[in-house]
C-alpha positions in Angstrom: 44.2 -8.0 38.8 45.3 -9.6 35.8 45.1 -7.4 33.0 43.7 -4.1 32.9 41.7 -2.8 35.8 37.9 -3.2 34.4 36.3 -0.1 34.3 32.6 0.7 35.0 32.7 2.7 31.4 34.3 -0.1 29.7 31.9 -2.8 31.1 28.6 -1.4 30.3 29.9 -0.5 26.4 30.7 -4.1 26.4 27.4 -4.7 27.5 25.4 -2.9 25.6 27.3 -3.7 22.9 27.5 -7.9 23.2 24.5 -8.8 25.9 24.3 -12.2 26.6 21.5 -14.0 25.7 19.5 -14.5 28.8 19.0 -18.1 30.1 23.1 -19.2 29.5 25.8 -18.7 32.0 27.5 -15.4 31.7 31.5 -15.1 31.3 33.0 -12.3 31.6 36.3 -11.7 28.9 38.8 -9.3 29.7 40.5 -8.6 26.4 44.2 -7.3 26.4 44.5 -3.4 25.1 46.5 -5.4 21.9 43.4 -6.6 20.8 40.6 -4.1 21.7 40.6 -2.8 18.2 39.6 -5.8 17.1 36.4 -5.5 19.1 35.4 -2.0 18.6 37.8 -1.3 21.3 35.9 -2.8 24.5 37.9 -3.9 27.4 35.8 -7.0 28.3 33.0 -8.5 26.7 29.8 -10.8 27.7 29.7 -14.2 26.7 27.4 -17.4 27.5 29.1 -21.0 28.0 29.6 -23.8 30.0 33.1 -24.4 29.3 36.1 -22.1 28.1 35.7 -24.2 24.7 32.2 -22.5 24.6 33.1 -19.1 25.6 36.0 -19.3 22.7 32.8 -20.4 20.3 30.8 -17.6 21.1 33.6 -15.3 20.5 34.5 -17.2 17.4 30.8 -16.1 16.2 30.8 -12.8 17.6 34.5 -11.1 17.4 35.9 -13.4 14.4 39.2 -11.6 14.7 39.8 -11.8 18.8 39.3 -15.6 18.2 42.2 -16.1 15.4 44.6 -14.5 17.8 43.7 -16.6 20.7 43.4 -20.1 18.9 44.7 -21.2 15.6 42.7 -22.6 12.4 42.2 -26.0 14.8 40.2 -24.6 17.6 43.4 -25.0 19.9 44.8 -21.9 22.2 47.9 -20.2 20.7 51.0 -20.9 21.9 51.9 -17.9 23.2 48.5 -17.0 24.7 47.7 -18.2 28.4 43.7 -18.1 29.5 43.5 -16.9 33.1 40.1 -18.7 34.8 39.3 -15.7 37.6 43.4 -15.3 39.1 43.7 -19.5 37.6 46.2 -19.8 34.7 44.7 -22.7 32.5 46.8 -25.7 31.3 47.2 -25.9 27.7 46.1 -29.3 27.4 42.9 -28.9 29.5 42.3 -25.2 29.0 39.3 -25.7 26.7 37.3 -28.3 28.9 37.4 -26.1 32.3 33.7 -25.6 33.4 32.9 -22.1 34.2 30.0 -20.9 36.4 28.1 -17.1 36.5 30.2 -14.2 37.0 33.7 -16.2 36.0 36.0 -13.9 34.3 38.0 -15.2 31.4 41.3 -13.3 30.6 43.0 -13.4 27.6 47.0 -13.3 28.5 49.1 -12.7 24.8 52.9 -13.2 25.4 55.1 -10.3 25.7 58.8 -10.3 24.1 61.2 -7.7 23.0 64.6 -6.5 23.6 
């Protein structure tokens, strides 16, 4: 596991809370404990996309404030956040274009530091 261990609690509040819109592939985003309170404090959220770029739009349009931590004002992943395709880290230079089918999971990966 990646991140946090998904719960069965925290994946239906996601749910309920962000359903997909039926027809679209569905994604599944893990989002770090850093930024849950930045999505009403859900663990993992529901998207629809073809791509990661499309998974990063819907959350653009759905959880504003989870998107500015992940990518900057251009649309392009953070430097110090790594995207995690299933247990795949994504290049930063091809990260957005990575086709995802049903049932990937997306994790979000912030950089840790300290001293």
């Amino acid at each position: 596991m990646l991140l946090d261990a998904p719960s069965l609690l925290g994946y239906a509040a996601a749910s309920t809370c962000c359903p997909a819109t039926g027809g679209s592939m569905s994604t599944v985003i893990h989002i770090p404990s850093t930024l849950r309170h930045e999505c009403g404090g859900a663990c993992e959220l529901l998207a629809d996309g073809g791509t990661v770029r499309d998974v990063l739009e819907w959350l653009k349009q759905h959880h504003t404030l989870v998107y500015r931590s992940v990518c900057d004002e251009t649309g392009t992943v953070r430097r110090h956040v790594n995207l995690f395709v299933n247990d795949d880290c994504l290049n930063k230079t091809t990260a957005l274009e990575v086709r995802l089918v049903d049932g990937d999971e997306l994790s979000i990966m912030p950089a840790v530091s300290g001293g």
